[in-house]
TORKOL-4160 file (C-alpha; in steps of 0.2 Angstrom, whole numbers, padded with zeros to 4 digits, m for minus):
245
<pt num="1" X="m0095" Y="m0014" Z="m0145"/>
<pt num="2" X="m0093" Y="m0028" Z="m0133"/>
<pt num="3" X="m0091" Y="m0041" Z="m0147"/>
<pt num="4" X="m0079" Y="m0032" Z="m0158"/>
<pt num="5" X="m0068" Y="m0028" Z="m0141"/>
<pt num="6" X="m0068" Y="m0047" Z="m0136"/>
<pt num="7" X="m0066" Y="m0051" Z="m0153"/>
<pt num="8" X="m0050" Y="m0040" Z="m0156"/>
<pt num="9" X="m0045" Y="m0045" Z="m0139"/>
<pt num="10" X="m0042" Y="m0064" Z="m0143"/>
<pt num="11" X="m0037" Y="m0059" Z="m0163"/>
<pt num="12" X="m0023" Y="m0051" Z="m0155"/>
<pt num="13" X="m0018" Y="m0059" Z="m0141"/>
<pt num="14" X="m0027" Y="m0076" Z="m0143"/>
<pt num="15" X="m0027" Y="m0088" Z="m0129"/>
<pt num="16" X="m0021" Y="m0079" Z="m0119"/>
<pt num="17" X="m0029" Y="m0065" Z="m0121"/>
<pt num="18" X="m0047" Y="m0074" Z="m0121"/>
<pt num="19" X="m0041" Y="m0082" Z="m0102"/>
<pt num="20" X="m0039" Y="m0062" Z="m0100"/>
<pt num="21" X="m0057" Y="m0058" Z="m0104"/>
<pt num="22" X="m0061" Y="m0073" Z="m0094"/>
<pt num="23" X="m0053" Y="m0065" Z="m0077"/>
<pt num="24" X="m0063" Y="m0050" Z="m0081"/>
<pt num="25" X="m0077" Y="m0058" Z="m0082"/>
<pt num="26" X="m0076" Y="m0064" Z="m0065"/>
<pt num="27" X="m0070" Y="m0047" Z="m0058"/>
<pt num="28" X="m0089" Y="m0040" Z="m0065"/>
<pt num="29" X="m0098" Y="m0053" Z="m0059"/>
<pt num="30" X="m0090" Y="m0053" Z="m0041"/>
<pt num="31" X="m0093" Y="m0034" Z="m0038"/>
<pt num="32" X="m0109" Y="m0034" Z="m0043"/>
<pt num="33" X="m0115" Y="m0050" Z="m0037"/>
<pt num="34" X="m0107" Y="m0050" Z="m0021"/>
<pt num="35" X="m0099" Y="m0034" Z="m0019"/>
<pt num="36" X="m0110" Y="m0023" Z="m0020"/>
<pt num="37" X="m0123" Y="m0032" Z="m0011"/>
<pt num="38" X="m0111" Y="m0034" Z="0005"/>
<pt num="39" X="m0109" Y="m0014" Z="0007"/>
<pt num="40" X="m0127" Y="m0013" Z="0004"/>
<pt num="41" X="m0132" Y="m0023" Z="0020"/>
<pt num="42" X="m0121" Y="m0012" Z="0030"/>
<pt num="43" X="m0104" Y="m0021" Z="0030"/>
<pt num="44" X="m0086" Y="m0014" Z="0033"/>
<pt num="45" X="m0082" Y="m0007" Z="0015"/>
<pt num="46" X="m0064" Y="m0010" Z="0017"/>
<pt num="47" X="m0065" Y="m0028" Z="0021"/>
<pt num="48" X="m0077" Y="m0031" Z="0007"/>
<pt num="49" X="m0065" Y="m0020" Z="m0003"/>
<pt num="50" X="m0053" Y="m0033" Z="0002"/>
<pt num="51" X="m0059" Y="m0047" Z="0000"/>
<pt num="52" X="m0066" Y="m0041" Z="m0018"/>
<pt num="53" X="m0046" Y="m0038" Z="m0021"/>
<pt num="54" X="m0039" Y="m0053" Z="m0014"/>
<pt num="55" X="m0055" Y="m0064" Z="m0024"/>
<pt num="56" X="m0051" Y="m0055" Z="m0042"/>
<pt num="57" X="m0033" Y="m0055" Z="m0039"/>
<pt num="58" X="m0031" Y="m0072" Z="m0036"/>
<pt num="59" X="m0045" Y="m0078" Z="m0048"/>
<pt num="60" X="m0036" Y="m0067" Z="m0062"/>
<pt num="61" X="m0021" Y="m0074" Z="m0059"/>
<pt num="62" X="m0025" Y="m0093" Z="m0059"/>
<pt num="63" X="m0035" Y="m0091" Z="m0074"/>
<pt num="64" X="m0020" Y="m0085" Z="m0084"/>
<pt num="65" X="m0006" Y="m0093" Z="m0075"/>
<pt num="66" X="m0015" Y="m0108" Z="m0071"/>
<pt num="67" X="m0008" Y="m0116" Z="m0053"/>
<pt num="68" X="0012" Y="m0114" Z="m0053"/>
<pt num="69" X="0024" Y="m0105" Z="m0043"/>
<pt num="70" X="0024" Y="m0091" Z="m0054"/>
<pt num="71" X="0006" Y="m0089" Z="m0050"/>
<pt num="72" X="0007" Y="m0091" Z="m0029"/>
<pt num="73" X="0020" Y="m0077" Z="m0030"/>
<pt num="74" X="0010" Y="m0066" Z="m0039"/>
<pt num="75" X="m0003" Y="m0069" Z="m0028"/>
<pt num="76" X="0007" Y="m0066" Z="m0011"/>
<pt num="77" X="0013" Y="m0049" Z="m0021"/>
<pt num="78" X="m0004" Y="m0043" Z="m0022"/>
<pt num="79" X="m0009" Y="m0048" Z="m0006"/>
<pt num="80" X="0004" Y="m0038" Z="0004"/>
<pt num="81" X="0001" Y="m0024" Z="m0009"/>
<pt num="82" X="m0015" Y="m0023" Z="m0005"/>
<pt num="83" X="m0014" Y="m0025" Z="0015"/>
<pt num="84" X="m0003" Y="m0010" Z="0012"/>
<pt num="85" X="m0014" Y="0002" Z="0003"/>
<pt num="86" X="m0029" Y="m0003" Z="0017"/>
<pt num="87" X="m0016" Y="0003" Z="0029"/>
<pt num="88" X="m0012" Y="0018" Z="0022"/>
<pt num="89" X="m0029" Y="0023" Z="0017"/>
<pt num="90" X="m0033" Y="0020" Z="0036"/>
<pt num="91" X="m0021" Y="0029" Z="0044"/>
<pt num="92" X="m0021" Y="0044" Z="0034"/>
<pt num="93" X="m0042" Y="0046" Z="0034"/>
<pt num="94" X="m0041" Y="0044" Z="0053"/>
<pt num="95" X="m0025" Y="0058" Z="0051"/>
<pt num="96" X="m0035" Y="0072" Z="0043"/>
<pt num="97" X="m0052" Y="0068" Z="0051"/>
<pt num="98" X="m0064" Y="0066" Z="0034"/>
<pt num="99" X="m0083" Y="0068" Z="0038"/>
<pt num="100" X="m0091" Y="0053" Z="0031"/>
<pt num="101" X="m0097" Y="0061" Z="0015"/>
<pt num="102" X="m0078" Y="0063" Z="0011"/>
<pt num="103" X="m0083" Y="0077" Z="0002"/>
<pt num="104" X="m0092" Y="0069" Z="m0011"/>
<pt num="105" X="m0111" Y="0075" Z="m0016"/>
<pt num="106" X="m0114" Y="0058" Z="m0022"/>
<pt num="107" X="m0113" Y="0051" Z="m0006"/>
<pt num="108" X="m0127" Y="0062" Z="0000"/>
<pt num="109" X="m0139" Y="0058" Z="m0011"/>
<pt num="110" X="m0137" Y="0041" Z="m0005"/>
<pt num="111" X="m0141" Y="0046" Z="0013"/>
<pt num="112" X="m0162" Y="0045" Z="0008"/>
<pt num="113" X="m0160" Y="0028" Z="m0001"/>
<pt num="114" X="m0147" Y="0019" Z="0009"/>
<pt num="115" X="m0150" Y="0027" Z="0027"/>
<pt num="116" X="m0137" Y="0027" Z="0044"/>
<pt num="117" X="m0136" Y="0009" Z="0036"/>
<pt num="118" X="m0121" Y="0009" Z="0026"/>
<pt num="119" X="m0102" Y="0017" Z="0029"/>
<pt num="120" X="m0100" Y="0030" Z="0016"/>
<pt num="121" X="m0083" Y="0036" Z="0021"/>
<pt num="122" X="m0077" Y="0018" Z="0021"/>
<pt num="123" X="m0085" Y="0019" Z="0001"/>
<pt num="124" X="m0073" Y="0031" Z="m0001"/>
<pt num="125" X="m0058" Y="0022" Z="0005"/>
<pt num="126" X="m0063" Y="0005" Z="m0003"/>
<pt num="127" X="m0064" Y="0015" Z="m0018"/>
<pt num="128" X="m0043" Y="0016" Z="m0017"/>
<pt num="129" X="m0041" Y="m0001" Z="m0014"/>
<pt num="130" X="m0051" Y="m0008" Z="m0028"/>
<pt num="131" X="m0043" Y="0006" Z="m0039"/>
<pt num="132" X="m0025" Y="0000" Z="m0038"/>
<pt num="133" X="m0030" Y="m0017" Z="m0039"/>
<pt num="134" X="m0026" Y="m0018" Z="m0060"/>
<pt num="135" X="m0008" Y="m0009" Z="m0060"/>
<pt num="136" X="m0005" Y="m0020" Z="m0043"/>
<pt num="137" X="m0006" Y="m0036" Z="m0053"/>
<pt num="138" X="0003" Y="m0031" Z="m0068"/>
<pt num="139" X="0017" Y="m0023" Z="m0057"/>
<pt num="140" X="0019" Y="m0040" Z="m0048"/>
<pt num="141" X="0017" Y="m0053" Z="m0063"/>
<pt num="142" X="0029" Y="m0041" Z="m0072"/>
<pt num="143" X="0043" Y="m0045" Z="m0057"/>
<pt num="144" X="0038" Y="m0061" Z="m0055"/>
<pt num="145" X="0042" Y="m0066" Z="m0073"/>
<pt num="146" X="0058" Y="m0055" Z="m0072"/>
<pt num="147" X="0064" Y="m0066" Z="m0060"/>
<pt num="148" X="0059" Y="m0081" Z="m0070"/>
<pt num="149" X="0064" Y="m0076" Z="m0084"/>
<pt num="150" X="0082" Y="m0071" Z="m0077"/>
<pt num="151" X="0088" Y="m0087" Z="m0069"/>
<pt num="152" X="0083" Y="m0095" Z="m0083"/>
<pt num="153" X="0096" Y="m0085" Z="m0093"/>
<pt num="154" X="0108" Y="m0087" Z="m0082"/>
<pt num="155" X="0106" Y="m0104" Z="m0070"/>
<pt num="156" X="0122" Y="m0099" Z="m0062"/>
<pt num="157" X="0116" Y="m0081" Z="m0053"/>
<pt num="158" X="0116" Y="m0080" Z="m0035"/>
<pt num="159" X="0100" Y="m0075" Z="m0027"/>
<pt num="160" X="0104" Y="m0057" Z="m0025"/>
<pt num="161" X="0112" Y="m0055" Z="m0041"/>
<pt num="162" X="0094" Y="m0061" Z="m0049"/>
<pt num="163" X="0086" Y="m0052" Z="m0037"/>
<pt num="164" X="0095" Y="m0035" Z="m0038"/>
<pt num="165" X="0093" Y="m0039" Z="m0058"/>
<pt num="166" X="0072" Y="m0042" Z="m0056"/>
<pt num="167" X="0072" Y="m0024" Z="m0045"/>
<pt num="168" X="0083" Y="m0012" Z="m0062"/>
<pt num="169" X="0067" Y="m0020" Z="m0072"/>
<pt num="170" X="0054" Y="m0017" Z="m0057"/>
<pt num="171" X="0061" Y="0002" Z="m0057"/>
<pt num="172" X="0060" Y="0006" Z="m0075"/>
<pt num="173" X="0042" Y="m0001" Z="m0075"/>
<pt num="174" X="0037" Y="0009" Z="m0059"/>
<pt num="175" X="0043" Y="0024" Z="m0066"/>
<pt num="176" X="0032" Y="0021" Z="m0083"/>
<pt num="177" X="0016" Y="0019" Z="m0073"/>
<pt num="178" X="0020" Y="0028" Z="m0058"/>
<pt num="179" X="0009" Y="0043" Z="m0064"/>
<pt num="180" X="m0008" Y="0030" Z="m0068"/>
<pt num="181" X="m0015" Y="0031" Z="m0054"/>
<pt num="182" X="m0014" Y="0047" Z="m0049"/>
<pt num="183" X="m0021" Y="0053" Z="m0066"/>
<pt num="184" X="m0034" Y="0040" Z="m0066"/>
<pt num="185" X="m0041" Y="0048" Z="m0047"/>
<pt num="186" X="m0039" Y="0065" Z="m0056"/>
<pt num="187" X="m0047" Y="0062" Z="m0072"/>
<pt num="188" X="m0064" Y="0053" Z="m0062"/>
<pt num="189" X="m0064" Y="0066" Z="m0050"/>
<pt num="190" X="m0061" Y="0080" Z="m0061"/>
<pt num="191" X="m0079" Y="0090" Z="m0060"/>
<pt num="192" X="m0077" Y="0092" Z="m0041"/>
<pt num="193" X="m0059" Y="0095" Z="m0041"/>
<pt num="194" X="m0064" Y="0111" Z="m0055"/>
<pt num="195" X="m0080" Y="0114" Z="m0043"/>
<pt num="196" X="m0066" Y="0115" Z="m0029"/>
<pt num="197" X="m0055" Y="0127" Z="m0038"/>
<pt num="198" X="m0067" Y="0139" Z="m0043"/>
<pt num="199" X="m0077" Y="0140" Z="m0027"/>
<pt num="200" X="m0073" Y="0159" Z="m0020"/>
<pt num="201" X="m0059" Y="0161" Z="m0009"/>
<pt num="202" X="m0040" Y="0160" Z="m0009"/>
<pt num="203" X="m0034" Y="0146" Z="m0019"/>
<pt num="204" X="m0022" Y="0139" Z="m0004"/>
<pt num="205" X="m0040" Y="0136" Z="0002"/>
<pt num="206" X="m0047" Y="0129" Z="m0011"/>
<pt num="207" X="m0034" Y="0115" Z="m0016"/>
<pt num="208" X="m0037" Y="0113" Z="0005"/>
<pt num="209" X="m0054" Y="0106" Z="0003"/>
<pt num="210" X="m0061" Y="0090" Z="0007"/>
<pt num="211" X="m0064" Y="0086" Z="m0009"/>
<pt num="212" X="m0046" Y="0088" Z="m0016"/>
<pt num="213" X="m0040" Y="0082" Z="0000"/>
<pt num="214" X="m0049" Y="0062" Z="m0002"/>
<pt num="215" X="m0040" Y="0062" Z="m0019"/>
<pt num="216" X="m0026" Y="0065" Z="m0016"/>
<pt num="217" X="m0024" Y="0054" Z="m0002"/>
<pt num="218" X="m0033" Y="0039" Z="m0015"/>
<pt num="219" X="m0020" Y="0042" Z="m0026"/>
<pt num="220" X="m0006" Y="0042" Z="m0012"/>
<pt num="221" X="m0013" Y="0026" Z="m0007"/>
<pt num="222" X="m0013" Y="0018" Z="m0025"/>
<pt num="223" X="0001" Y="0024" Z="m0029"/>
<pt num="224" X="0010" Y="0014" Z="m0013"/>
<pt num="225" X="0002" Y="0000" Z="m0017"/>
<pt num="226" X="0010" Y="0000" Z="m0034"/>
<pt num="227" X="0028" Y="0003" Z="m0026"/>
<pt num="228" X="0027" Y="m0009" Z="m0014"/>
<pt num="229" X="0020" Y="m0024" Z="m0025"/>
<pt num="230" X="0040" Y="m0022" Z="m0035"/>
<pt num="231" X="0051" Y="m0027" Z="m0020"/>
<pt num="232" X="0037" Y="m0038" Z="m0013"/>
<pt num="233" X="0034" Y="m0048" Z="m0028"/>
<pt num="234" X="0051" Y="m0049" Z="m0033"/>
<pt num="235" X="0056" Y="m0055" Z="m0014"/>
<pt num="236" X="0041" Y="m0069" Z="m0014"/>
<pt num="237" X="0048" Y="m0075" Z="m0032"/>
<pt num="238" X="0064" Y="m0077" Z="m0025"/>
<pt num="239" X="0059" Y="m0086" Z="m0009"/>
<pt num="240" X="0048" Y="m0096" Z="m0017"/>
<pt num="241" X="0059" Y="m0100" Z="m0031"/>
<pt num="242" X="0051" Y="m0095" Z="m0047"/>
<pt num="243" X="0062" Y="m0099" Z="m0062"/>
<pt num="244" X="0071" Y="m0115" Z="m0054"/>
<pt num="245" X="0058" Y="m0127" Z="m0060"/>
């Protein structure tokens, strides 16, 4: 199955999309070679989880842009994207006070083969930033090339005219993959989000449970992520001057 993915991959896409499967390569050998690993010996989750991010971000986007300007905008896109959703996960699990399970029966299973060793809750909220990290990049090579692409087609545009220009694209992209994330979060959480709902009680109590709680702030998190890459990777294009080569 592998084979006949790859296969139709670079039959349909070619060399490009061969450098593709090459990025994702490296994304499975670093999470499992080193990420994993890492929060195994007990190490913050969410600076593993960044550093997974920042590590397949920027490998993914050298390997298919190669080392241009287009490619270190990219990368400064994700990078602020991703500080972003850290942020935000942060803040909002220190606002509503998770219990280190996060509501999760997985992570208690754990308890007997990890021990008091490993941060689970931080699992949790790594969980978000590793999650966004796919719609991230394609939101920020998308402006980036926007912005390319436009001062190329018209090398007399003022920086704010390709600027505002690169953001109408950004916002029609947004809004076509605004709703990924959050029914990504769903759709993998879905038995305990139905083991939430039909637990007794009212149902303001229910959809008031841990469980759907950690969720939904994952997908609040993403979903950040994914707006803020727009005016942030459009903004490092500009400075950088993608497009004036």
């Amino acid at each position: 199955a592998l084979a006949l993915f790859a296969t139709a991959v670079v039959a349909i896409a070619g060399a490009v999309g061969a450098r593709a499967l090459l990025a994702l390569t490296v994304t499975g050998v670093v999470l499992v070679r080193f990420g994993i690993p890492a929060l195994l010996s007990g190490a913050s989750p969410l600076v593993v989880a960044g550093g997974i991010a920042l590590v397949v971000g920027v490998s993914s986007v050298v390997i298919t842009e190669g080392f241009n300007r287009r490619a270190t905008a990219t990368i400064l896109g994700i990078g602020g994207s991703l500080a972003a959703v850290a942020l935000i996960s942060i803040l909002l699990d220190r606002l509503l006070a998770f219990t280190p399970f996060a509501g999760d029966p997985d992570l208690v299973s754990l308890i007997p083969i990890l021990g008091g060793n490993v941060d689970l809750r931080g699992i949790g909220l790594a969980a978000a930033m590793i999650g966004t990290l796919g719609i991230v990049d394609d939101v920020a090579a998308t402006q980036v090339a926007a912005v390319e692409q436009i001062r190329r087609a018209d090398v007399r545009a003022g920086t704010l005219d390709v600027g505002s220009r690169a953001l109408a694209i950004g916002r029609s992209h947004v809004g076509a993959v605004i709703n990924t994330l959050p029914l990504a979060y769903f759709a993998a959480s879905l038995p305990l989000v139905v083991a939430a709902l039909i637990a007794p009680g009212g149902l303001a109590s229910r959809l008031s449970t841990e469980t759907v709680a950690v969720e939904v702030v994952r997908a609040l998190a993403g979903t950040a992520g994914v707006l803020l890459a727009m005016p942030l990777a459009t903004a490092s294009a500009l400075l950088i001057g993608v497009g004036e080569e």
